[in-house]
PyMOL Python script that loads the backbone (N, CA, C, O; Angstrom):
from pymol import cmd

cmd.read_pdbstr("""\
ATOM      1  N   UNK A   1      94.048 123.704  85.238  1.00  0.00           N
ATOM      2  CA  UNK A   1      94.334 124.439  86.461  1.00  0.00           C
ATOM      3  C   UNK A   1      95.811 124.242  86.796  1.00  0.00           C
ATOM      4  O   UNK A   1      96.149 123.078  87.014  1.00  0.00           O
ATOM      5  N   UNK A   2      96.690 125.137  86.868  1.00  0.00           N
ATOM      6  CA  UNK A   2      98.285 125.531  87.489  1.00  0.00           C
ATOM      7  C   UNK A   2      98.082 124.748  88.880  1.00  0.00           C
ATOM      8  O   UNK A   2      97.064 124.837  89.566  1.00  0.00           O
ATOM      9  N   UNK A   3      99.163 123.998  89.178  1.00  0.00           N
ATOM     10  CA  UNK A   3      99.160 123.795  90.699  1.00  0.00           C
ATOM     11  C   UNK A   3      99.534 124.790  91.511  1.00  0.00           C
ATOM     12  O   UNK A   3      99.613 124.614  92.727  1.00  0.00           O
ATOM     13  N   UNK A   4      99.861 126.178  90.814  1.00  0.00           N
ATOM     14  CA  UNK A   4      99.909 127.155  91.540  1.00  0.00           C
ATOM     15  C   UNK A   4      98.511 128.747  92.463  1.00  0.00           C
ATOM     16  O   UNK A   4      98.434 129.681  93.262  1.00  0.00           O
ATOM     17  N   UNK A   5      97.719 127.833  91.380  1.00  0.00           N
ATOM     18  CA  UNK A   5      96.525 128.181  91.426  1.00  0.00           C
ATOM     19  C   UNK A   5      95.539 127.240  92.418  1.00  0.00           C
ATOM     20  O   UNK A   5      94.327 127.365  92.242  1.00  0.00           O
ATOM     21  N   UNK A   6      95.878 126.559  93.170  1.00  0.00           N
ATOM     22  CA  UNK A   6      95.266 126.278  94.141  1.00  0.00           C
ATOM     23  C   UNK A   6      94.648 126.667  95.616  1.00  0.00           C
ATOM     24  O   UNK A   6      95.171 126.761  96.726  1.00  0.00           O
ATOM     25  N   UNK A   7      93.431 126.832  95.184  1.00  0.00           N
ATOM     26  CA  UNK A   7      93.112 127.554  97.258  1.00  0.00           C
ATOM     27  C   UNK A   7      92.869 126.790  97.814  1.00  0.00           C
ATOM     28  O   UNK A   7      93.549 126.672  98.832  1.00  0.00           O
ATOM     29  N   UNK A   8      91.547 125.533  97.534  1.00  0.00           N
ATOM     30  CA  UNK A   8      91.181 124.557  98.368  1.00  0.00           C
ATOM     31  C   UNK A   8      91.595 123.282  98.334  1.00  0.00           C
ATOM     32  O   UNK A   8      92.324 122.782  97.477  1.00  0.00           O
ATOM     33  N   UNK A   9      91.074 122.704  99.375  1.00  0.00           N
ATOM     34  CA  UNK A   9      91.261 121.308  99.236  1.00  0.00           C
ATOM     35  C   UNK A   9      90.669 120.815  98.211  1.00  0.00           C
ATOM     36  O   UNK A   9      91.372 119.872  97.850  1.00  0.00           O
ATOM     37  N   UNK A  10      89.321 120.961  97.186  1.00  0.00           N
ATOM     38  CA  UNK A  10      88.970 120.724  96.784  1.00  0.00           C
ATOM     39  C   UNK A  10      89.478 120.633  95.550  1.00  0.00           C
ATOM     40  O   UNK A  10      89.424 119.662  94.795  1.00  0.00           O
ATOM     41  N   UNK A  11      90.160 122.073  95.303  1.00  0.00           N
ATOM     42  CA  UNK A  11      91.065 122.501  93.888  1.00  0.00           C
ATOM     43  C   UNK A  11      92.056 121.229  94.328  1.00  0.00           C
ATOM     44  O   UNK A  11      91.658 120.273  93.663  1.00  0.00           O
ATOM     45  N   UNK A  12      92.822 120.942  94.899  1.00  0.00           N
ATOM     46  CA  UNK A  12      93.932 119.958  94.856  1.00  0.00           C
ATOM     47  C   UNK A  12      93.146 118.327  94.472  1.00  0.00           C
ATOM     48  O   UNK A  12      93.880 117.441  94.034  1.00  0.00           O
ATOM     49  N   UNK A  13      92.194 118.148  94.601  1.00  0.00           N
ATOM     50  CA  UNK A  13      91.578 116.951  94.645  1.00  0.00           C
ATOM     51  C   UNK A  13      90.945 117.013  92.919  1.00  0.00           C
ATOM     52  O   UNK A  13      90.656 116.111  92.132  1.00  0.00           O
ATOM     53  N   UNK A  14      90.914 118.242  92.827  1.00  0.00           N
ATOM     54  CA  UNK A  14      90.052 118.084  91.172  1.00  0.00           C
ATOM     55  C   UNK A  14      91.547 118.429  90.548  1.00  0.00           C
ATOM     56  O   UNK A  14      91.649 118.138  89.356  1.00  0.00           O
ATOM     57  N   UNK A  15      92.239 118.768  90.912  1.00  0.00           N
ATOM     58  CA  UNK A  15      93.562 118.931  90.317  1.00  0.00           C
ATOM     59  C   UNK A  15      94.722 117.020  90.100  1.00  0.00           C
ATOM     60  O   UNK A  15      95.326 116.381  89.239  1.00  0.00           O
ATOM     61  N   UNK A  16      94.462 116.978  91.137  1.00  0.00           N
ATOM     62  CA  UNK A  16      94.983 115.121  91.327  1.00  0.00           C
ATOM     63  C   UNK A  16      94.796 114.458  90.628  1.00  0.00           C
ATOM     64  O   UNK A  16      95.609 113.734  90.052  1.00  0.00           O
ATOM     65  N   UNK A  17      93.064 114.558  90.409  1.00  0.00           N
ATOM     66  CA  UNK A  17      92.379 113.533  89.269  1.00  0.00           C
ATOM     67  C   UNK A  17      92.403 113.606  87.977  1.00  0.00           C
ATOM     68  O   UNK A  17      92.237 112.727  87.132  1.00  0.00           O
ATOM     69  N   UNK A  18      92.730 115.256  87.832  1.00  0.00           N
ATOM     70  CA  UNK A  18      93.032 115.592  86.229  1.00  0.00           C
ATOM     71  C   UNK A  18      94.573 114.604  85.925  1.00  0.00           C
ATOM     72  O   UNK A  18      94.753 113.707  85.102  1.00  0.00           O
ATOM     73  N   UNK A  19      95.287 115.048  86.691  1.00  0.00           N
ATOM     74  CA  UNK A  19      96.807 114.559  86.685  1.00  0.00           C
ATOM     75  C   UNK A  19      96.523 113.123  86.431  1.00  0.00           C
ATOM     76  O   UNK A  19      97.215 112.634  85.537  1.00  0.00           O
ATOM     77  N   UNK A  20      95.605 112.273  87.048  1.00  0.00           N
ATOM     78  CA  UNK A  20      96.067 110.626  87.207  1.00  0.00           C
ATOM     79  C   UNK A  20      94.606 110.338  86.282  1.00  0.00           C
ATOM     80  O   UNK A  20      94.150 109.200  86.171  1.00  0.00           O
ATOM     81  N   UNK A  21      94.237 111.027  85.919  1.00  0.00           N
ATOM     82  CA  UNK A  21      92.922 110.746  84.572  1.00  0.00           C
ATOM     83  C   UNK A  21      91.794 110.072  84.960  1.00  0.00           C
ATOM     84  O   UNK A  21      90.847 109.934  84.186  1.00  0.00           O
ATOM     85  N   UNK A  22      91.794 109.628  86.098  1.00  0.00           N
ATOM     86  CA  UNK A  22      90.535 108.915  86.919  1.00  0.00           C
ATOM     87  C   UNK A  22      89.761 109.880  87.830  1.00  0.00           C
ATOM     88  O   UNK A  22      90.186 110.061  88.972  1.00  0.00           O
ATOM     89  N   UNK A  23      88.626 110.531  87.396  1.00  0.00           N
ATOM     90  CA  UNK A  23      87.972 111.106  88.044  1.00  0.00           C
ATOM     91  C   UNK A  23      87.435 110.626  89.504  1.00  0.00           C
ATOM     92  O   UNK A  23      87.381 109.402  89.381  1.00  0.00           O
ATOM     93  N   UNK A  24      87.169 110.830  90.327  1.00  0.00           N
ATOM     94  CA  UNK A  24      86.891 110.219  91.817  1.00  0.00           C
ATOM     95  C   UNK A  24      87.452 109.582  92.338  1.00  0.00           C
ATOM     96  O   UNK A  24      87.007 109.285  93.447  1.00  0.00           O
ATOM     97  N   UNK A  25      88.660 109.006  91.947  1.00  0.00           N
ATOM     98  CA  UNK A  25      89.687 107.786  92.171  1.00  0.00           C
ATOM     99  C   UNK A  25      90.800 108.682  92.572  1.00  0.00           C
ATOM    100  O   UNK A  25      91.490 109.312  91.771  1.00  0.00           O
ATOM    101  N   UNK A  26      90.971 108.705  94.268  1.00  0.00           N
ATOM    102  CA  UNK A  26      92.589 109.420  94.701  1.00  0.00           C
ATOM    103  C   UNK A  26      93.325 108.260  94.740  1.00  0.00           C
ATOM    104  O   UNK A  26      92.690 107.217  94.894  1.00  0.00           O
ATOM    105  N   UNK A  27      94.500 108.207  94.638  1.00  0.00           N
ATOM    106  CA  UNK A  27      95.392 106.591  95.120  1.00  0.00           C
ATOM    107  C   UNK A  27      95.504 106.583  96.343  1.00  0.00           C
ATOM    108  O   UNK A  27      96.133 107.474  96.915  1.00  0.00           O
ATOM    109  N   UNK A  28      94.821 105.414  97.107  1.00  0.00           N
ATOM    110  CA  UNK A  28      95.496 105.338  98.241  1.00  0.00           C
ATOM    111  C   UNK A  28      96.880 104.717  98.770  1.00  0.00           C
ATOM    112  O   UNK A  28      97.211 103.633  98.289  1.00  0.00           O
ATOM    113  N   UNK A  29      97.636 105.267  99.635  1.00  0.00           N
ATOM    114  CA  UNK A  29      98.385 104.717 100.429  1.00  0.00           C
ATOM    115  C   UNK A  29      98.965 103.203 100.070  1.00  0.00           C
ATOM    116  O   UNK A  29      98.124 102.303 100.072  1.00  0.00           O
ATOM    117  N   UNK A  30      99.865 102.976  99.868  1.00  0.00           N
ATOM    118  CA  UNK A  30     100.484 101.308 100.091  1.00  0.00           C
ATOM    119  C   UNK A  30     100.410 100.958 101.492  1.00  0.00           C
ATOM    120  O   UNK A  30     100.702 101.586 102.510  1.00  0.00           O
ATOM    121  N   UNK A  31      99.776  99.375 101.214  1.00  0.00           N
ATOM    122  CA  UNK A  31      99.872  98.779 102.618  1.00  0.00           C
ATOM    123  C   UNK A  31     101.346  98.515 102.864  1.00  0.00           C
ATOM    124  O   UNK A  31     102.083  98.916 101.964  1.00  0.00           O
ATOM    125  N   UNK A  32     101.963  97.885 103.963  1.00  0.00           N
ATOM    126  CA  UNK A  32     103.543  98.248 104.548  1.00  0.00           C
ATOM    127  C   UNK A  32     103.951  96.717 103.680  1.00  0.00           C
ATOM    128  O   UNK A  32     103.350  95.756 104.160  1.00  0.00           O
ATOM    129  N   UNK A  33     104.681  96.446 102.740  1.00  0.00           N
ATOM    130  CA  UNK A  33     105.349  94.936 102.918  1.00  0.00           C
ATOM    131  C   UNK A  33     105.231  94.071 103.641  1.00  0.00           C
ATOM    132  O   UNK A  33     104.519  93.100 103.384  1.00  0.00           O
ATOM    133  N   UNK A  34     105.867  94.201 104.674  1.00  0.00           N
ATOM    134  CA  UNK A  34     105.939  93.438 106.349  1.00  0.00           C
ATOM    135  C   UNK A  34     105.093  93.861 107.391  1.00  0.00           C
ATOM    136  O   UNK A  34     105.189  94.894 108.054  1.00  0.00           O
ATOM    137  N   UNK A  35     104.215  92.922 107.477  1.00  0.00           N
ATOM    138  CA  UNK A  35     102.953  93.147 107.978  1.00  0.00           C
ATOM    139  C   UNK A  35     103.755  92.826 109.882  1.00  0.00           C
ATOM    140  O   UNK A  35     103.185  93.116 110.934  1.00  0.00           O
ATOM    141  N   UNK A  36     104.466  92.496 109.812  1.00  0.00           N
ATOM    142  CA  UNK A  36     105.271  92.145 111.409  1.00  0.00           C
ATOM    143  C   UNK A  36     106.192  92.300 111.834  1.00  0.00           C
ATOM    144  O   UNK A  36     106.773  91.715 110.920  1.00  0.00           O
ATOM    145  N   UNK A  37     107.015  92.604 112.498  1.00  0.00           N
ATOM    146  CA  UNK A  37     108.347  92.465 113.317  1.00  0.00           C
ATOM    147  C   UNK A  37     108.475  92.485 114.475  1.00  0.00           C
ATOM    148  O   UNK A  37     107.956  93.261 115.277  1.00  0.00           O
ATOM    149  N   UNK A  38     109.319  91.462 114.695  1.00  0.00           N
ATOM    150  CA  UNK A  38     109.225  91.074 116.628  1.00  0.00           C
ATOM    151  C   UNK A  38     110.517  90.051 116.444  1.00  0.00           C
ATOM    152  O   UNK A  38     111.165  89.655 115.475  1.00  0.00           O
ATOM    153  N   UNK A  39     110.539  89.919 117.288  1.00  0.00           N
ATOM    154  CA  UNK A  39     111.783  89.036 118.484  1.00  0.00           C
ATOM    155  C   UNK A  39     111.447  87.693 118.254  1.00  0.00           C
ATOM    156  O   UNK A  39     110.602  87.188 118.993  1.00  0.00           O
ATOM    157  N   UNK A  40     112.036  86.923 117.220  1.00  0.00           N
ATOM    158  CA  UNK A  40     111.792  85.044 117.282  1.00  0.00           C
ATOM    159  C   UNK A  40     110.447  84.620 116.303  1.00  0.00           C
ATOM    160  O   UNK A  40     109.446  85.323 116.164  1.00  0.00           O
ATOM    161  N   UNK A  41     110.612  83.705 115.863  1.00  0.00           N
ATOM    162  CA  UNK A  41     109.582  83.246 115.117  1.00  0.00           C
ATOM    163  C   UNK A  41     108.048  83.520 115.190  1.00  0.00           C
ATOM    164  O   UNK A  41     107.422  83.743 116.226  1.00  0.00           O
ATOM    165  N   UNK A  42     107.433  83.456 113.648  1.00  0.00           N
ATOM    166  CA  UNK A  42     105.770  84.468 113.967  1.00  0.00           C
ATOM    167  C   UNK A  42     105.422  83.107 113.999  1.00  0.00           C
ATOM    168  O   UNK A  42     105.918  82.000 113.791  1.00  0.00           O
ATOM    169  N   UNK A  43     103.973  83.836 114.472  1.00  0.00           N
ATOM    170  CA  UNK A  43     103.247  83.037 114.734  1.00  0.00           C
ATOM    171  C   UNK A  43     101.560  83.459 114.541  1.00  0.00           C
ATOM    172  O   UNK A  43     101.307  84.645 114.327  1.00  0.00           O
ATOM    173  N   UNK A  44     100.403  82.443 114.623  1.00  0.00           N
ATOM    174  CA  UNK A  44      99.638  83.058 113.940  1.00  0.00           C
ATOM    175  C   UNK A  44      98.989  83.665 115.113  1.00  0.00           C
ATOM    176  O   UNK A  44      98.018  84.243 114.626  1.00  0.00           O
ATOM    177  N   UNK A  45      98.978  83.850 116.327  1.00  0.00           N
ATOM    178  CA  UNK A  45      99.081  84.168 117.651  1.00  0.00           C
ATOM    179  C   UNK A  45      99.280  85.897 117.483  1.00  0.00           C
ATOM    180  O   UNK A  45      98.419  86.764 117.631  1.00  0.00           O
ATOM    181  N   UNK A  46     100.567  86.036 117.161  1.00  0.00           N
ATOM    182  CA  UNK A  46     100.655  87.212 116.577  1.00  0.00           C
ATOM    183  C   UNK A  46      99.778  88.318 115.976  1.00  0.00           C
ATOM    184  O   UNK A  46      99.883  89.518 116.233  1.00  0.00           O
ATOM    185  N   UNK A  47      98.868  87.728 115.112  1.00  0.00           N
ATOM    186  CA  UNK A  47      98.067  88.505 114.491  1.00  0.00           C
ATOM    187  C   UNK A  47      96.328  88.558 115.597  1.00  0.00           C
ATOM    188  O   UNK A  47      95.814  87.677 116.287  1.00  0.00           O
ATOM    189  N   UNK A  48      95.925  89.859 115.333  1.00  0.00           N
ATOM    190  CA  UNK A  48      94.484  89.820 116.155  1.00  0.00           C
ATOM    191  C   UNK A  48      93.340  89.237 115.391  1.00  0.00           C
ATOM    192  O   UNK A  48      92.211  89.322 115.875  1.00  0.00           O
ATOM    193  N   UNK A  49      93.577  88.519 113.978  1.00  0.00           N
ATOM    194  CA  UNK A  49      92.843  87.815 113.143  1.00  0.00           C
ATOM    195  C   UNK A  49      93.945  87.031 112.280  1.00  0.00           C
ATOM    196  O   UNK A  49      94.990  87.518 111.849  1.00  0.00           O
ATOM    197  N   UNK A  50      93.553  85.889 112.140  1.00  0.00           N
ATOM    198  CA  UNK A  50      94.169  84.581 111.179  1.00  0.00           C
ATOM    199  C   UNK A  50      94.920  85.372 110.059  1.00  0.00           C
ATOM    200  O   UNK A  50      94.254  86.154 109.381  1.00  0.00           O
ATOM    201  N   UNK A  51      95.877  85.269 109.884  1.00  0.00           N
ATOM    202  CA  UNK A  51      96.904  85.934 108.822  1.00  0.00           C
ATOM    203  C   UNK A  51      96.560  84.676 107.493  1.00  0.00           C
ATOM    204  O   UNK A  51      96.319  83.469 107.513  1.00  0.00           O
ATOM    205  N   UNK A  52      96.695  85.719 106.406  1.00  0.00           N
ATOM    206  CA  UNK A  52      96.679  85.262 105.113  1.00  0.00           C
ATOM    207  C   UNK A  52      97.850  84.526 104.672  1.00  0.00           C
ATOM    208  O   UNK A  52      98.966  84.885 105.048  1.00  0.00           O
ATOM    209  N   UNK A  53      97.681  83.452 103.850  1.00  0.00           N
ATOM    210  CA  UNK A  53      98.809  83.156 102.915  1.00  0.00           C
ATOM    211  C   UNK A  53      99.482  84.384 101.861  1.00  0.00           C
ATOM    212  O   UNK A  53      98.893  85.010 100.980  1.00  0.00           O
ATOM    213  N   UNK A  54     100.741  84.471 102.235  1.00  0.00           N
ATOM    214  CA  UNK A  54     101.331  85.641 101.455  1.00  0.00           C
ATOM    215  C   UNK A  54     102.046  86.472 102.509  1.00  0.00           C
ATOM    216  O   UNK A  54     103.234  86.647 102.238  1.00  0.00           O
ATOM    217  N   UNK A  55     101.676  86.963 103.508  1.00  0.00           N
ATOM    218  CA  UNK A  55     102.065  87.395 104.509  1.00  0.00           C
ATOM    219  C   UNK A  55     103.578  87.326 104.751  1.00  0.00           C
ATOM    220  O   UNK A  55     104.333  86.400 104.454  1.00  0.00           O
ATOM    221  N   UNK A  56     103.971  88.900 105.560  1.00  0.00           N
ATOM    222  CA  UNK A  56     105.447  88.974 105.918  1.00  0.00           C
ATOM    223  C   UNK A  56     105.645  89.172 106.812  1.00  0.00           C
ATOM    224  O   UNK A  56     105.034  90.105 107.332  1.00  0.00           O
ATOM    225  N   UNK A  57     106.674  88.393 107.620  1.00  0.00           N
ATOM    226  CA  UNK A  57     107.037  88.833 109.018  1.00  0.00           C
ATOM    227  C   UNK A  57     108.506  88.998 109.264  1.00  0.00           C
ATOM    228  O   UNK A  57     109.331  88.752 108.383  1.00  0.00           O
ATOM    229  N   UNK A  58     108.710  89.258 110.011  1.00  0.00           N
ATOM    230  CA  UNK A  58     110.490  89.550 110.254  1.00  0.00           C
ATOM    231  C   UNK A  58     111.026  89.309 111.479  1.00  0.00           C
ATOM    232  O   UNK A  58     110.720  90.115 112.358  1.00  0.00           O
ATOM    233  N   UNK A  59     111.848  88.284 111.807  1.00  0.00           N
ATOM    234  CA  UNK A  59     112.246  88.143 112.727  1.00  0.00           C
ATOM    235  C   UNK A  59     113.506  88.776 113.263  1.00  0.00           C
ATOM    236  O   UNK A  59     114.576  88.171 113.195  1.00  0.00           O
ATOM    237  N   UNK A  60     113.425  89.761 113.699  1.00  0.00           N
ATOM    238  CA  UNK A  60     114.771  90.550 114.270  1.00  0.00           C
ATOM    239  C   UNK A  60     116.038  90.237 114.943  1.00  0.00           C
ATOM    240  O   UNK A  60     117.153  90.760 114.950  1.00  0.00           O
ATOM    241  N   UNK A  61     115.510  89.220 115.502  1.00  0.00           N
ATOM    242  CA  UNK A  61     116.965  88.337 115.927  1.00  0.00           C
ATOM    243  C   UNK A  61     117.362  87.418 115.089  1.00  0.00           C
ATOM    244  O   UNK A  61     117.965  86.498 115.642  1.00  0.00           O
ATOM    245  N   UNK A  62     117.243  87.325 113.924  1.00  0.00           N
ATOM    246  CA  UNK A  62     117.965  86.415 112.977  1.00  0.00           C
ATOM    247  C   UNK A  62     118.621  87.052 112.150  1.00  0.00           C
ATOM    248  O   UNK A  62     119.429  86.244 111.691  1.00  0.00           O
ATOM    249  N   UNK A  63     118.858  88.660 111.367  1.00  0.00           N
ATOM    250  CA  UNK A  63     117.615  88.278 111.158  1.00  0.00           C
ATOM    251  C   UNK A  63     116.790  87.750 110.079  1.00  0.00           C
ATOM    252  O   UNK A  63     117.436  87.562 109.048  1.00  0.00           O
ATOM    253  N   UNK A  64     115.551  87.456 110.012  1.00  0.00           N
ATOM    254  CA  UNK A  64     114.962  86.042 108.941  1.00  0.00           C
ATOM    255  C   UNK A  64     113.602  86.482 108.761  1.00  0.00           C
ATOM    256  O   UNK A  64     112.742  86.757 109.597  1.00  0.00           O
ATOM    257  N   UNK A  65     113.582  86.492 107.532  1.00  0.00           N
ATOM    258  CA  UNK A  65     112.331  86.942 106.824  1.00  0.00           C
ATOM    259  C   UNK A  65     110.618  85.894 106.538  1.00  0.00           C
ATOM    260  O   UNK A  65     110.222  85.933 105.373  1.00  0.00           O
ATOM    261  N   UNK A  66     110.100  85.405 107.127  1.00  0.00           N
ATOM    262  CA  UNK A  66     108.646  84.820 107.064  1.00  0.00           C
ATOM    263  C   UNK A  66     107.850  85.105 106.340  1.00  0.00           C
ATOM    264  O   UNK A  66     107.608  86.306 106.224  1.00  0.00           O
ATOM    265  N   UNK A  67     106.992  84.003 105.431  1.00  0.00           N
ATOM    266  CA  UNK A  67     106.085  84.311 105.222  1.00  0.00           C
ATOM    267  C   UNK A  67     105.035  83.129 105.345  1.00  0.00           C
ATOM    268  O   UNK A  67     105.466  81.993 105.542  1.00  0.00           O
ATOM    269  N   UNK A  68     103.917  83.316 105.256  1.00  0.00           N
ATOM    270  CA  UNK A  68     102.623  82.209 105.166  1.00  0.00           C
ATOM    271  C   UNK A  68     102.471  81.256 104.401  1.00  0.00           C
ATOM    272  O   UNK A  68     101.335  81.510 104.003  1.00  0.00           O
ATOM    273  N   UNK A  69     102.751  80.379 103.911  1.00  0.00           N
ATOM    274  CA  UNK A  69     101.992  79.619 103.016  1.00  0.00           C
ATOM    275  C   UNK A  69     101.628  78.390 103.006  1.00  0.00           C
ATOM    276  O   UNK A  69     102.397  77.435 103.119  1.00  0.00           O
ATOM    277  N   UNK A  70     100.493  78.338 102.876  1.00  0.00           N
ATOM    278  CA  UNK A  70      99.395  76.904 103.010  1.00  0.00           C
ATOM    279  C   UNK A  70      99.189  76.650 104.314  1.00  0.00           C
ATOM    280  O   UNK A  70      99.345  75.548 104.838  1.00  0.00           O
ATOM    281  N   UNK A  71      98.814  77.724 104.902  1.00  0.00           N
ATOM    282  CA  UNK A  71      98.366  78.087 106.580  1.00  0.00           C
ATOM    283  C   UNK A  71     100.027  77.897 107.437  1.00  0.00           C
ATOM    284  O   UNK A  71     100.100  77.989 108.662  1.00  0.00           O
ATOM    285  N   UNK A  72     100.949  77.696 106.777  1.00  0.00           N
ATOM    286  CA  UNK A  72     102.167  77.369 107.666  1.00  0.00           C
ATOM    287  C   UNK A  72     103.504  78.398 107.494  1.00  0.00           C
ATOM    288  O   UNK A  72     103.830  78.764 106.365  1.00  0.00           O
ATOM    289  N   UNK A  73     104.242  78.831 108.676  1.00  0.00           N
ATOM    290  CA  UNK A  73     105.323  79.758 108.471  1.00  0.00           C
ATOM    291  C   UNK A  73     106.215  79.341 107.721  1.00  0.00           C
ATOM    292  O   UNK A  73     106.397  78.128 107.825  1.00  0.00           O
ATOM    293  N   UNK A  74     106.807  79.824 107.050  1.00  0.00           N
ATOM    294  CA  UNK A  74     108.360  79.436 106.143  1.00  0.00           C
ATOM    295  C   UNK A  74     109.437  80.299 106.376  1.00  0.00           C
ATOM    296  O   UNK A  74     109.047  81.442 106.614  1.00  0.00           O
ATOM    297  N   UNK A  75     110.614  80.164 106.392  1.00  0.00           N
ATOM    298  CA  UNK A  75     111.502  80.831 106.502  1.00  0.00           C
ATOM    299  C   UNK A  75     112.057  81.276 104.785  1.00  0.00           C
ATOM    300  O   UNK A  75     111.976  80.418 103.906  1.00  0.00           O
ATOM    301  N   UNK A  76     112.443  82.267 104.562  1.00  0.00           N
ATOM    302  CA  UNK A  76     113.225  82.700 102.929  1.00  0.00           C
ATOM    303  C   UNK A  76     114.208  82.552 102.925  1.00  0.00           C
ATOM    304  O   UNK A  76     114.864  82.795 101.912  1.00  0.00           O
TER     305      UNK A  76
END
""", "prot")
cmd.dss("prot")
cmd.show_as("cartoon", "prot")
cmd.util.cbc("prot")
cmd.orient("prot")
């Protein structure tokens, strides 16, 4: 199928999957890098659930890059 030959949504979706060879599989979206940015050091306060080890935050007045590890903030 031409991508010019598309009417539906559907044609674009059976068209996608031909392209990326995984039938039923669209790619979703990337999650953002930096899961934070705010004013002064993160905290786990910050988050509306316990943040993971790995995690990025950004402190805008430094500015200074955070992340999680072994339940504790670090600076990079």
């Amino acid at each position: 199928m031409a991508l010019g030959g598309l009417k539906t949504e559907g044609d674009l979706k059976r068209w996608l999957e031909q392209q990326l060879e995984t039938p039923g599989v669209l790619p979703q979206a990337p999650k953002p890098a930096i899961s934070l940015t705010k004013s002064g050091v993160p905290t786990d306060a910050d988050f509306p659930s316990p943040p993971g080890n790995g995690i990025l935050a950004l402190d805008t007045t430094g500015p200074t890059l955070y992340t999680r590890v072994a339940g504790e903030w670090k600076a990079l």
